[in-house]
N, CA, C and O atoms as a CHARMM CRD file, in Angstrom:
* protein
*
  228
    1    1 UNK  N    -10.67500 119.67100  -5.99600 PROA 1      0.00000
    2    1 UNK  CA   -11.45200 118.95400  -5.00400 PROA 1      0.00000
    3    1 UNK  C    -12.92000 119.09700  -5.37500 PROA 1      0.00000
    4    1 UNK  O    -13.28400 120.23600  -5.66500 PROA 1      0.00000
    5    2 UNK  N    -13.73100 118.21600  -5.40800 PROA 2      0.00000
    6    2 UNK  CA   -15.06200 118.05900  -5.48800 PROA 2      0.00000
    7    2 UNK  C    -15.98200 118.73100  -4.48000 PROA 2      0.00000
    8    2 UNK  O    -15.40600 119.43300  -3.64800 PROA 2      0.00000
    9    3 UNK  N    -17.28300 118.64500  -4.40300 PROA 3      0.00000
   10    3 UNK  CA   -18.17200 118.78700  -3.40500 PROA 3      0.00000
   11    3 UNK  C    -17.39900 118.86400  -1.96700 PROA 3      0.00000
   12    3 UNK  O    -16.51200 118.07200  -1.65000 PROA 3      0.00000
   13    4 UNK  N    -17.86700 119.93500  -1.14400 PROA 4      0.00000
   14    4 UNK  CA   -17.62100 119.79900  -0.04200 PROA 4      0.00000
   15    4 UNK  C    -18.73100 119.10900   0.89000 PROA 4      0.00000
   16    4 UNK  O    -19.93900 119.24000   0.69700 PROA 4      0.00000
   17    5 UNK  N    -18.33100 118.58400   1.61600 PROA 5      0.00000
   18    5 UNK  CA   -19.84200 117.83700   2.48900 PROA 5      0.00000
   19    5 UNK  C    -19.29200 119.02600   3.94400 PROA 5      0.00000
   20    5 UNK  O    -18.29100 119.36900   4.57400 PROA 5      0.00000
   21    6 UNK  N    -20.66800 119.25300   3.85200 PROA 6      0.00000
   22    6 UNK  CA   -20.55900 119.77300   6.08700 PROA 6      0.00000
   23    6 UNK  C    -20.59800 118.82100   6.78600 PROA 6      0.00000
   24    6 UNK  O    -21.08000 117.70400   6.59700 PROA 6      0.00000
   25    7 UNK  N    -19.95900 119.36000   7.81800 PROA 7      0.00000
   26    7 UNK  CA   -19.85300 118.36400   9.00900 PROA 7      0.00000
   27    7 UNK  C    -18.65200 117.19500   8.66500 PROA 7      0.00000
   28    7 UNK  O    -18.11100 116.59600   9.59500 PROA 7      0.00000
   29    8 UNK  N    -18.36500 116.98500   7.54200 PROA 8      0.00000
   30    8 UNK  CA   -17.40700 116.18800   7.07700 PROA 8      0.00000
   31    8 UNK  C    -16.02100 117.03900   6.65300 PROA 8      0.00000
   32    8 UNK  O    -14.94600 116.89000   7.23300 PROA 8      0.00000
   33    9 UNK  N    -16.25000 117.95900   5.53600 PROA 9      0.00000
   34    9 UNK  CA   -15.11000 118.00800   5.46100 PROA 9      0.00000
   35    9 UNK  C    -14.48400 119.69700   5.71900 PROA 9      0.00000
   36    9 UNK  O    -13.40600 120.21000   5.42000 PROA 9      0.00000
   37   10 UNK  N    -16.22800 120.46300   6.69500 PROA 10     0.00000
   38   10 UNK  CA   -16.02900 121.52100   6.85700 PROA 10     0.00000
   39   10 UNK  C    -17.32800 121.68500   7.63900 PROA 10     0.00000
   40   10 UNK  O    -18.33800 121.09800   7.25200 PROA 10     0.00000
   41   11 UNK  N    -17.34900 122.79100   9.19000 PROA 11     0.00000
   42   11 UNK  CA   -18.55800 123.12600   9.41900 PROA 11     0.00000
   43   11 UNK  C    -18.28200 124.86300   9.80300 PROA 11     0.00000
   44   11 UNK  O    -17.34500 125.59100   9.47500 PROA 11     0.00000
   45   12 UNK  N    -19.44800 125.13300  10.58200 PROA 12     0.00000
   46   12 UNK  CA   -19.34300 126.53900  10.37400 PROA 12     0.00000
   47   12 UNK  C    -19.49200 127.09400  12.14000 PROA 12     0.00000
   48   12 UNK  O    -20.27300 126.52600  12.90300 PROA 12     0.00000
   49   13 UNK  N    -18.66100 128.20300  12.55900 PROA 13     0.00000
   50   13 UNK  CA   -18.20500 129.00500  13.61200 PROA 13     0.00000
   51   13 UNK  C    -18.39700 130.01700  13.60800 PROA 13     0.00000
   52   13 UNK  O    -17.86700 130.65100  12.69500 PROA 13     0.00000
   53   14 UNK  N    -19.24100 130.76200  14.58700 PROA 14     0.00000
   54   14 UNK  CA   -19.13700 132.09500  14.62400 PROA 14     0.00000
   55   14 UNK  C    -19.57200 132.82200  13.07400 PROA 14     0.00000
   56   14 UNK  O    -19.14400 133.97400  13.00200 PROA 14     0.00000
   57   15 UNK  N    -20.36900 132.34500  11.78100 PROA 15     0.00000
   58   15 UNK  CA   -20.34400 132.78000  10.81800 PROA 15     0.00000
   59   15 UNK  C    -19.13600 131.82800   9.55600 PROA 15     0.00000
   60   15 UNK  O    -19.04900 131.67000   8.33800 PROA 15     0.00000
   61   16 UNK  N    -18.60800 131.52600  10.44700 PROA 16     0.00000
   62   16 UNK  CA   -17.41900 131.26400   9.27900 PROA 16     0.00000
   63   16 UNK  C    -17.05500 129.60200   8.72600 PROA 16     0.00000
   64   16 UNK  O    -17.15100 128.79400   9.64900 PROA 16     0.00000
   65   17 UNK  N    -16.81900 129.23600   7.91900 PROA 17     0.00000
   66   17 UNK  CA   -16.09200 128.18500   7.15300 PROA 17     0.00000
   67   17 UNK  C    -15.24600 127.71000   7.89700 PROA 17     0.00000
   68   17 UNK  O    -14.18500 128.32900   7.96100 PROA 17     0.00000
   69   18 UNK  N    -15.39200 126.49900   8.69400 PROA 18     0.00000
   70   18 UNK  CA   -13.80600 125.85200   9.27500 PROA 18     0.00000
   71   18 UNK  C    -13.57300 124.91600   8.50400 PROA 18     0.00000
   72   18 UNK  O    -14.47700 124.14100   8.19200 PROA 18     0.00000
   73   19 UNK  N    -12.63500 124.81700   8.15000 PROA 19     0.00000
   74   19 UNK  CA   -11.93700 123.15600   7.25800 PROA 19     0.00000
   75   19 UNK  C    -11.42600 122.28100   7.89500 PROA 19     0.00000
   76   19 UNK  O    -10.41500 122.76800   8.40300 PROA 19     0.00000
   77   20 UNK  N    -11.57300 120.83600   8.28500 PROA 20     0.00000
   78   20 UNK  CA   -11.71600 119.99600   9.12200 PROA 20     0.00000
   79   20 UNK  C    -10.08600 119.37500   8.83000 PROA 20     0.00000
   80   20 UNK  O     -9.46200 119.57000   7.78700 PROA 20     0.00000
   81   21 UNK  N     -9.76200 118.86600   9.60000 PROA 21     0.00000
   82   21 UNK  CA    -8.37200 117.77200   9.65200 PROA 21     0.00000
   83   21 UNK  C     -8.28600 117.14100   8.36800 PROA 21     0.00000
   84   21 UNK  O     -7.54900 117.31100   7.39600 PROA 21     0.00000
   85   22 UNK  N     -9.34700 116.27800   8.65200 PROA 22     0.00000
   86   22 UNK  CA    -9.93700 115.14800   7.57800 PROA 22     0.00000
   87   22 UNK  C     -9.77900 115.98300   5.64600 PROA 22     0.00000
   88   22 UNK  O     -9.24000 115.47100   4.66500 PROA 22     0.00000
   89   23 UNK  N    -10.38000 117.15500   5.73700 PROA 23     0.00000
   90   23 UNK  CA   -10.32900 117.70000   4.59400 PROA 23     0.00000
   91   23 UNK  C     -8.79500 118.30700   3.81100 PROA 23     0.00000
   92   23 UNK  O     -8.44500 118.26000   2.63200 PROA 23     0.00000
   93   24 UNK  N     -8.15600 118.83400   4.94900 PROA 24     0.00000
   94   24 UNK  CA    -7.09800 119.46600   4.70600 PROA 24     0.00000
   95   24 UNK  C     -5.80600 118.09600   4.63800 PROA 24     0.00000
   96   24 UNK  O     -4.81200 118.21900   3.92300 PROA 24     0.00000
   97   25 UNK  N     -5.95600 117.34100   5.16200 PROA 25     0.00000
   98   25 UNK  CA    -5.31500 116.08800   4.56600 PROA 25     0.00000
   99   25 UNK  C     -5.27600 115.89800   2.93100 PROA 25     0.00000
  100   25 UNK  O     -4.29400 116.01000   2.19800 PROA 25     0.00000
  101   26 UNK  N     -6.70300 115.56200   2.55900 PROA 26     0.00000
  102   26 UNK  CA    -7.00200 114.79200   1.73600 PROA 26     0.00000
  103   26 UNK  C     -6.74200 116.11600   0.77500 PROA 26     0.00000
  104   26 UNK  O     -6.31200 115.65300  -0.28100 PROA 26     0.00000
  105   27 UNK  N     -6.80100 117.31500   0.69100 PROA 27     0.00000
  106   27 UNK  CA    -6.33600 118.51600  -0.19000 PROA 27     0.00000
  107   27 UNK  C     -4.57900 117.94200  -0.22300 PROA 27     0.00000
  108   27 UNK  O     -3.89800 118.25100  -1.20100 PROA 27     0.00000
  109   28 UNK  N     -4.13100 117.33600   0.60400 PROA 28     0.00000
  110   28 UNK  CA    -2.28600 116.95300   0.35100 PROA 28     0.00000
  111   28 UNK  C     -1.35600 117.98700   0.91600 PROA 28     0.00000
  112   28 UNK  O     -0.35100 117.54400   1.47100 PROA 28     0.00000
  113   29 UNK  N     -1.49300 119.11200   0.87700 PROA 29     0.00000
  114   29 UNK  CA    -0.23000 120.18200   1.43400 PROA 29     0.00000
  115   29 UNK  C     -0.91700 121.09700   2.34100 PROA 29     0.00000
  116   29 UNK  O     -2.12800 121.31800   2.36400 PROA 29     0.00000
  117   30 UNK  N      0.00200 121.61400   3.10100 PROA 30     0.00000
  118   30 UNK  CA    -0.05100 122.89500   3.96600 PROA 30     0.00000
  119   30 UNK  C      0.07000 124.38900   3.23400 PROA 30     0.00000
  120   30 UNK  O      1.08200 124.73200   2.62300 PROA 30     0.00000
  121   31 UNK  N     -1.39700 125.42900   3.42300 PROA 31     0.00000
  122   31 UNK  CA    -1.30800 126.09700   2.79300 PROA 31     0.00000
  123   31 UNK  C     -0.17000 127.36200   3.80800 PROA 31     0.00000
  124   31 UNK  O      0.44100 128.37800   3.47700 PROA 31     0.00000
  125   32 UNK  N     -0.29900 126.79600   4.79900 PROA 32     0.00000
  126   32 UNK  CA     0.53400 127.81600   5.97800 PROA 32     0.00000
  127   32 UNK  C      0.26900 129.22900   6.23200 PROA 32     0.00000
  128   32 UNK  O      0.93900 130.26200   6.26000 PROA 32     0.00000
  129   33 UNK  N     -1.17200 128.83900   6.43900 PROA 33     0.00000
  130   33 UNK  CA    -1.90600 129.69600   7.00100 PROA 33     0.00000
  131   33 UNK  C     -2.68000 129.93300   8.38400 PROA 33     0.00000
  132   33 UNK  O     -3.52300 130.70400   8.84200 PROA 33     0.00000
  133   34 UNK  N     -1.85500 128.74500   8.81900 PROA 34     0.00000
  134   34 UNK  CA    -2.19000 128.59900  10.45100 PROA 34     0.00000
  135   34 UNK  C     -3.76700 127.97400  10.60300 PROA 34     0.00000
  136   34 UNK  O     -4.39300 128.18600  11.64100 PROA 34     0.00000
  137   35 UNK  N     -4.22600 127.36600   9.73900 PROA 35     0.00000
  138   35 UNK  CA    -5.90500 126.60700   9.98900 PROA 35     0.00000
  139   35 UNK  C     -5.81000 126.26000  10.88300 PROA 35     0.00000
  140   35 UNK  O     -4.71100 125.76400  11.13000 PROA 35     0.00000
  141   36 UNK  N     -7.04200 126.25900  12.19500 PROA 36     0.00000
  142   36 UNK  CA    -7.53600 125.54600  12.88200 PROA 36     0.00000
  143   36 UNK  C     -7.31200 124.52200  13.76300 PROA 36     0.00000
  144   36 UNK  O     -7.17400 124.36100  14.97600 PROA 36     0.00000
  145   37 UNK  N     -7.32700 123.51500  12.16800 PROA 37     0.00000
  146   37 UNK  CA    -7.48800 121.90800  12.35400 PROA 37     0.00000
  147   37 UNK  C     -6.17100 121.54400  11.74200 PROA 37     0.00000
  148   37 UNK  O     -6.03600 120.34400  11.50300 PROA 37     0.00000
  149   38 UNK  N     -5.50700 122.06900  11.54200 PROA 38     0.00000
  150   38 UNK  CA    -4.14100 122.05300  10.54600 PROA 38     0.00000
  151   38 UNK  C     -3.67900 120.54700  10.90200 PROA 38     0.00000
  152   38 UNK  O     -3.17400 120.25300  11.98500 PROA 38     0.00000
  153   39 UNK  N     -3.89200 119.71500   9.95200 PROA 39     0.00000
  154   39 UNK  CA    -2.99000 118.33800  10.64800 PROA 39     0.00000
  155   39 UNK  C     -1.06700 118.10000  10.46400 PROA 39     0.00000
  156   39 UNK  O     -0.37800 117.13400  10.79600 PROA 39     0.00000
  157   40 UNK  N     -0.60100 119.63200   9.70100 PROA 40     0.00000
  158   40 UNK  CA     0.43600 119.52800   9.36400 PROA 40     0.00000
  159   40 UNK  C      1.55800 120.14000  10.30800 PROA 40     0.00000
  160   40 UNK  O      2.75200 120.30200  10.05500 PROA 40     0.00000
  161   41 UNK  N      0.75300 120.47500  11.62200 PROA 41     0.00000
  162   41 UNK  CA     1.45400 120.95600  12.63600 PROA 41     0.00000
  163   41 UNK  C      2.06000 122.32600  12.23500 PROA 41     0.00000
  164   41 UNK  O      3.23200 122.62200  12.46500 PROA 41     0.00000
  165   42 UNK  N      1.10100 123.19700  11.57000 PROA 42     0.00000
  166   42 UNK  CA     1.35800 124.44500  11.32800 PROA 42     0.00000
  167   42 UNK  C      0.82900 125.54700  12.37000 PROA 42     0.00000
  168   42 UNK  O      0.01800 126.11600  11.64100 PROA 42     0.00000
  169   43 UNK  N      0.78200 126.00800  13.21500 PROA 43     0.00000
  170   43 UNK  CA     0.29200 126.51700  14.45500 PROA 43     0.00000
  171   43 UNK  C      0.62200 128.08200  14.29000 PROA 43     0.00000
  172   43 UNK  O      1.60300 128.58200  13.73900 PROA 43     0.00000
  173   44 UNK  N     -0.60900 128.80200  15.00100 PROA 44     0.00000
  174   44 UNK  CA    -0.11400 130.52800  14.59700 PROA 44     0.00000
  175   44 UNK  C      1.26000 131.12700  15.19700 PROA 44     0.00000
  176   44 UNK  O      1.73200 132.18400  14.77800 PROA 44     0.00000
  177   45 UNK  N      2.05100 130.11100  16.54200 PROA 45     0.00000
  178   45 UNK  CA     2.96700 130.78200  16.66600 PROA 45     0.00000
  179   45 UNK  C      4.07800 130.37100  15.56200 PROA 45     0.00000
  180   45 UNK  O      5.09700 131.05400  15.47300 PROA 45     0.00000
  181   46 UNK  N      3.91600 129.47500  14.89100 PROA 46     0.00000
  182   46 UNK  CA     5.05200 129.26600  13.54700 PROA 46     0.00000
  183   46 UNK  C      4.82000 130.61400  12.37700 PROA 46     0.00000
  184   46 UNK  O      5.54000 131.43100  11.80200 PROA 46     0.00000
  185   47 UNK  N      3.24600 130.24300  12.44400 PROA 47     0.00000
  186   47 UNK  CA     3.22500 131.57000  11.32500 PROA 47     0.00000
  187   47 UNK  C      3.81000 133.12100  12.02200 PROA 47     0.00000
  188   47 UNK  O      4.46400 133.93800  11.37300 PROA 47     0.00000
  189   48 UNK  N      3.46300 133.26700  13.26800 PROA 48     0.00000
  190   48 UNK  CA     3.77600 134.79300  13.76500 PROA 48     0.00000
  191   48 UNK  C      5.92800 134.74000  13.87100 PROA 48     0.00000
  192   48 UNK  O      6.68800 135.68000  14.10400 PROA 48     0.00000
  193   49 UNK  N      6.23200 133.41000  13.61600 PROA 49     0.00000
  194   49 UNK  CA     7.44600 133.23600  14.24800 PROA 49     0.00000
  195   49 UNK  C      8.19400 133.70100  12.82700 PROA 49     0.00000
  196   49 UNK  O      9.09400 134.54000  12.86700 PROA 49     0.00000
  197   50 UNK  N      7.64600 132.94000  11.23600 PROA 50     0.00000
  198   50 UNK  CA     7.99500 133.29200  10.12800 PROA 50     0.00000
  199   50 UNK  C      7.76000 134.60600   9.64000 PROA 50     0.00000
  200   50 UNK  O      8.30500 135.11200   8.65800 PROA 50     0.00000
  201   51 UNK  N      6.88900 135.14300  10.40900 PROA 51     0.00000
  202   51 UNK  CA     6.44600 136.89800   9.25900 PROA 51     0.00000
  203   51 UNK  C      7.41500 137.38400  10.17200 PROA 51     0.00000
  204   51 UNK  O      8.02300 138.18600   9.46300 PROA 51     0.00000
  205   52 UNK  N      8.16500 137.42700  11.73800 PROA 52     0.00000
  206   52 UNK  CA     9.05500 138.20900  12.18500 PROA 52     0.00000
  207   52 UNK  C     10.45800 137.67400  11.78400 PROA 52     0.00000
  208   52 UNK  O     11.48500 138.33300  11.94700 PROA 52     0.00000
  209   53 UNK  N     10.42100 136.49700  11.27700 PROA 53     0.00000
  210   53 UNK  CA    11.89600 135.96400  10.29600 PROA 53     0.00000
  211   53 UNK  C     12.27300 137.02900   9.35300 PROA 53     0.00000
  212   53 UNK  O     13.23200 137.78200   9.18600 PROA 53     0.00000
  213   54 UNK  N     10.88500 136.74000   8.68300 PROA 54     0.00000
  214   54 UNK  CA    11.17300 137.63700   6.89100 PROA 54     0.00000
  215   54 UNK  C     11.64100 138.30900   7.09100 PROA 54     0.00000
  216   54 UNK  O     12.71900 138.12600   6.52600 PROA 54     0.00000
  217   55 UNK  N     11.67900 139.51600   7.79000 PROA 55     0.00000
  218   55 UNK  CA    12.40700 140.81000   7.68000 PROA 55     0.00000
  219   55 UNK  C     13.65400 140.85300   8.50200 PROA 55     0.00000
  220   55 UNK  O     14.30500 141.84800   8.82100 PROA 55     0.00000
  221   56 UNK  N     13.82700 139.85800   8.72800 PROA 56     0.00000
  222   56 UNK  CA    15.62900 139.93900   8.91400 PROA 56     0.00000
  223   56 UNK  C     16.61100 139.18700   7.66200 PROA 56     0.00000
  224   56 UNK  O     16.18600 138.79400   6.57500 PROA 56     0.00000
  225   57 UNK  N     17.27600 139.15300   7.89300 PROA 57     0.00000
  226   57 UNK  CA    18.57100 139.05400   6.59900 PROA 57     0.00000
  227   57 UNK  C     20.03400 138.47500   7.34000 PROA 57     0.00000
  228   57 UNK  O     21.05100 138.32500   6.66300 PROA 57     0.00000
């Protein structure tokens, strides 16, 4: 991915880097890390739901 633009394809919170809808689209996949703006409908209770999966069998 090229240049990031602020306000476009990322702005900043509390100190930190948010990555926008718009950006995380156009990157193509879900890193499934529960972002934010996640347009892939990845949400922290999926992620908290998968790390208490893993350790069953």
């Amino acid at each position: 991915m090229s240049d990031l633009k602020e306000g476009e394809d990322f702005y900043f919170e509390r100190g930190l880097m948010v990555l926008t809808a718009k950006y995380l689209l156009k990157r193509g996949y879900c890193c499934r890390n529960a972002c934010r703006n996640c347009p892939y409908g990845f949400t922290k209770k999926k992620k908290e739901a998968d790390e208490k999966g893993a350790g069953q069998v």
